[in-house]
C-alpha positions, -999 to +999 in steps of 0.1 A: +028+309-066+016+273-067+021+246-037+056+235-050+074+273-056+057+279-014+077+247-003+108+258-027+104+289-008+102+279+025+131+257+020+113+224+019+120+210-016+151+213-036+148+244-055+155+223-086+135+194-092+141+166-110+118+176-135+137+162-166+124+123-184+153+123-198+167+081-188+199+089-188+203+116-164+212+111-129+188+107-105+184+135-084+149+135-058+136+166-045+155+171-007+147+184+024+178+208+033+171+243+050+183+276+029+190+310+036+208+331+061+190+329+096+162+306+085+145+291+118+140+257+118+099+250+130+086+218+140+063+212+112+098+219+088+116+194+114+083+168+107+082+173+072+119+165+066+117+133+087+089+118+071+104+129+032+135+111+046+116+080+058+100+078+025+129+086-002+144+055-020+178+050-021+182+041-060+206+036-090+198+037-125+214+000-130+199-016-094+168-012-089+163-009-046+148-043-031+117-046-008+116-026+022+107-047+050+094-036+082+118-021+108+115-049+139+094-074+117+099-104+140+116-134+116+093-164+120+102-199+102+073-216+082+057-249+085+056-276+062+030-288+083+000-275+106+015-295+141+050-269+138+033-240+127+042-207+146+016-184+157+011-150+140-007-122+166-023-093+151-009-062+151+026-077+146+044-079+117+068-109+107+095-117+082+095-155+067+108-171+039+087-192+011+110-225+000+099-245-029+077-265+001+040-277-014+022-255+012+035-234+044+020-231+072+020-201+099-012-202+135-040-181+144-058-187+184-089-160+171-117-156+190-153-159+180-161-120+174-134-105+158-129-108+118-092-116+108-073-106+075-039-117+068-018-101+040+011-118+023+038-101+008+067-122-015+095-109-028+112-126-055+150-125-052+161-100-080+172-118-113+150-149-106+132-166-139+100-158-139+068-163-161+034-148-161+017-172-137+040-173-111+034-164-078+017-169-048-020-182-028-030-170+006-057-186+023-070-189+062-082-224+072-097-242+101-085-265+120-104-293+104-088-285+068-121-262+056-111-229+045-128-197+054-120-177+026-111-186-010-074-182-019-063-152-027-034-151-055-014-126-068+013-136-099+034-121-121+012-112-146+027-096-181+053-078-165+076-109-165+094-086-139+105-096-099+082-072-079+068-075-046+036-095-051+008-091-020-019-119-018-047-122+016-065-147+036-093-141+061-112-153+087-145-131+087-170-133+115-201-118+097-240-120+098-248-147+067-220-166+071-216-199+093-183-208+085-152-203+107-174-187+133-162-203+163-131-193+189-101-216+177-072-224+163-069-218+124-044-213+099-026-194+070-015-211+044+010-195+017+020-216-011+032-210-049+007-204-074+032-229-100+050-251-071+068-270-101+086-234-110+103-228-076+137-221-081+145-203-050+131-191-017+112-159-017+112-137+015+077-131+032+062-099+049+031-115+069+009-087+085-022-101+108-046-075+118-079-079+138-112-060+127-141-062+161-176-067+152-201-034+154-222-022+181-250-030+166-261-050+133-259-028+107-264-036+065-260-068+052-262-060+015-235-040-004-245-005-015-263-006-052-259+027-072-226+046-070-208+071-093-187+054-117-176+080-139-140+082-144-130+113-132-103+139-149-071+133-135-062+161-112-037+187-135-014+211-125+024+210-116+035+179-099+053+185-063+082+164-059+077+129-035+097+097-036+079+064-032+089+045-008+105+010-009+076-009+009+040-009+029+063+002+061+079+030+045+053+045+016+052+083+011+020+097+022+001+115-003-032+134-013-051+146-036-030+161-064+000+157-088+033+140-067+064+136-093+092+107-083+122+088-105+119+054-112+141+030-122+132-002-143+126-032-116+118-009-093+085-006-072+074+028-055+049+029-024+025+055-017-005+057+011-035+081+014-063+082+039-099+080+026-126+080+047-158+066+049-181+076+019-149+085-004-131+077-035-101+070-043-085+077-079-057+074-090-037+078-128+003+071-130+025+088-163+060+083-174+077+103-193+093+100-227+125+094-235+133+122-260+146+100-290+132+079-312+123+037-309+109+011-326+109-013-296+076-013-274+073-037-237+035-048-233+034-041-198+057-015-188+041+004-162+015-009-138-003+011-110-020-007-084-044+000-055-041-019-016-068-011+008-055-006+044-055-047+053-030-048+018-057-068+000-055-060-038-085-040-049-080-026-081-051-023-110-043-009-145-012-011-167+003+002-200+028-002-226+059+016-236+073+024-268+097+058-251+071+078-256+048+093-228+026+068-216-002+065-187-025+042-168-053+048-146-075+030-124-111+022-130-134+040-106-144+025-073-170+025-055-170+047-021-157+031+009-185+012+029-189-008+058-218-030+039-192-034+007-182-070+024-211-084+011-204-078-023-194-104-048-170-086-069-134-079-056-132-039-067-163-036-046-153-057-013-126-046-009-135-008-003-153-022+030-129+003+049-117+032+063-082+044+068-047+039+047-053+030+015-021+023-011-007+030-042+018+007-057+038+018-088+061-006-109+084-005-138+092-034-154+129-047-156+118-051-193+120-015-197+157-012-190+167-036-216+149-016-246+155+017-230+180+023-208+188+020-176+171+052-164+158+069-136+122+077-157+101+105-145+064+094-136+040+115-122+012+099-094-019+120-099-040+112-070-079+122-065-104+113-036-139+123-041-166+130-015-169+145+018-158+120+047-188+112+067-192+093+098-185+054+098-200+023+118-193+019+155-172-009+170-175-026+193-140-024+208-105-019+191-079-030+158-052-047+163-033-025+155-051+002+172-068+030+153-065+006+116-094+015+104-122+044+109-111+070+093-131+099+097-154+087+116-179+100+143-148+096+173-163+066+192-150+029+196-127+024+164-131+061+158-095+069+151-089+073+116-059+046+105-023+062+110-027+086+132-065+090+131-081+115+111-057+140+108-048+135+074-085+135+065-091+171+082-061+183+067-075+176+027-110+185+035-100+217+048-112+247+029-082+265+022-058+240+018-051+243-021-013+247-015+015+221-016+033+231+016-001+229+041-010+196+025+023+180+026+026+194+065-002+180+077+004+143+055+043+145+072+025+145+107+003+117+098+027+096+084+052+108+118+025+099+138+018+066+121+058+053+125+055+064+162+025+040+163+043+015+150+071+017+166+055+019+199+036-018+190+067-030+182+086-019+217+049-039+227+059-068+211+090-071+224+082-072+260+053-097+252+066-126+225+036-146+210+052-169+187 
């Protein structure tokens, strides 16, 4: 009995999954109900069913579910200019709109130790014209107009298709750099990548977090060798998880095959922790549609991967013609505190521990040449290496415990999302079925929301902007 039939037994998943590609059929997720005369109810059932319910999309075939913001993002206007820009603390997460402004303009008071990063997220307003180079920059500047980072942009690409589109900024305080080093007053600036396109506002998700310096100087080169073989996907039957709708809300998974619906337009969210010294790998598959087509979309299904500060660090895509397609991500290298000082993106942006992410689109593209769906696609997720113990800190995230994990248990120990649990739970030696694994990821992602929820309650009491 594989990990799925354990968690059909135990009444955790529906005992019949939505394991047909078939387009037209309805969609039907695997749910979380109890079965059986005299079953008893145990906390790690009760956890498990919360965090599937968290995570599950609410979808139709013909509407494809919007952008799950956070729950209490804090709605912040944007500047057309520095002089009425609103401060952004880290740790907090905010809700803004993008008008067809030249630049907007949001405030950071930083100190002089900490590095900051500052992830944008826009989301196009469904049924908006779009072409290939829209989008948006994200960039942090001083106050003397010098940026400290170069802007980050993230467009529409091939797809043609509205989808949540994440860009970054930074402020980073680090050993052969003299830029942006002093305690201050800088800025994020969001604008469109093609100004003279903007049609309509876009709604913003802005997400500051703070990273402290180390203990004590450590590496200032990035790693040289790694192992870049592409690795075989992971096989065996897929377990049924929804995506969710957003960063706020993705499914927590780990190594192994996770099964979803999809619609066309439609973008699923995963997370999984990877610790210091690991891999991540990912391939994404959609099914076929059972008949015959001569029609064909370029770039049908994309799968991209977020480190835990949301910056873009790797992406593939594919084409669909209705029959079974897939994409998977070139290797990375493993995560490293000393990968900040490399030049190339893949490689800089594995410079930490914690929740990494998992982003899954279908183009709207799809649904016009195929049908409206829900398409089966299958997440088959690998993370290689032993977790080993990471860089000391000098003090805390903000958030608390956002990156480290697997690490040693000192200052910035705690793994992100509810420390390192989700890293003992996949290196432990007997954990080759479904039901443990998905236990142990439904308390971490419990665990995370409580966090979250808690620095919300936090931000309440003590307004910043």
């Amino acid at each position: 009995m594989d990990g799925g039939d354990r968690l059909r037994a135990h009444g955790f998943v529906s005992p019949h999954p939505a394991t047909s590609t078939d387009p037209g059929r309805a969609q039907r997720p695997g749910s979380c109900t109890a079965r059986g005369p005299g079953l008893r109810i145990t906390a790690g059932a009760v956890t498990l069913c919360a965090a599937v319910a968290l995570a599950a999309p609410q979808a139709r075939a013909a509407d494809a579910p919007s952008y799950a913001f956070a729950a209490g993002a804090r709605t912040v206007p944007g500047a057309t200019g520095t002089a009425d820009a609103v401060r952004l603390a880290p740790g907090t997460t905010y809700r803004s709109t993008l008008s067809d402004a030249e630049r907007t303009y949001y405030r950071l008071e930083l100190d002089d130790a900490s590095s900051t990063y500052v992830s944008v997220t826009a989301v196009p307003r469904p049924g908006a014209p779009l072409d290939a180079g829209d989008g948006i920059r994200v960039s942090v500047q001083d106050a003397d107009g010098l940026s400290c980072s170069s802007f980050d942009s993230a467009t529409v690409g091939a797809t043609g298709s509205p989808r949540p589109l994440t860009a970054w900024g930074a402020r980073e305080v680090v050993a052969d750099r003299s830029l942006c080093r002093t305690a201050g007053t800088y800025y994020v600036v969001v604008e469109r990548a093609r100004p003279e396109s903007a049609s309509q506002p876009w709604d913003l998700e802005l997400a500051p977090v703070s990273e402290p310096p180390l203990a004590r100087p450590g590496a200032t080169r990035a790693p040289g060798a790694w192992d870049s073989a592409t690795p075989a996907p992971p096989a065996g039957e897929a377990v049924d998880r929804p995506g969710g709708a957003g960063f706020a809300t993705a499914a927590a998974v780990g190594p192994g095959a996770w099964r979803s619906r999809i619609v066309p337009g439609q973008t699923l969210f995963y997370v999984v922790p990877v610790g210091w010294g690991q891999q991540p790998d990912a391939t994404v598959e959609i099914g076929s549609t059972g008949g015959r087509s001569a029609d064909y979309v370029g770039a049908a299904l994309s799968l991209t991967l977020h480190n835990p500060v949301r910056a873009e660090v790797e992406s593939a895509q594919t084409g669909y013609g209705g029959s079974q397609k897939s994409a998977a991500l070139a290797p990375v290298p493993p995560v490293s505190y000393a990968n900040r000082y490399a030049v190339s993106a893949p490689v800089n942006g594995m410079r930490f521990a914690g929740s990494y992410y998992l982003v899954v689109h279908l183009a709207a593209e799809v649904g016009e040449k195929f049908g409206d769906g829900p398409y089966g696609v299958v997440l088959r997720v690998g993370v290689r290496g032993s977790a080993r113990p990471g860089p000391e800190y000098a003090g805390e995230s903000v958030p608390r415990g956002m990156f480290g994990a697997g690490a040693s248990g000192g200052p910035g120990g705690a793994g992100g999302h509810g420390g390192d649990l989700g890293l003992r739970v996949l290196a432990a030696g007997g954990i080759g079925t479904g039901s443990a694994l998905l236990l142990g990821l439904a308390v971490w992602t419990v665990t995370a929301r409580r966090r979250d929820a808690a620095q919300i309650r936090a931000n309440a009491q003590n307004p910043t902007a």
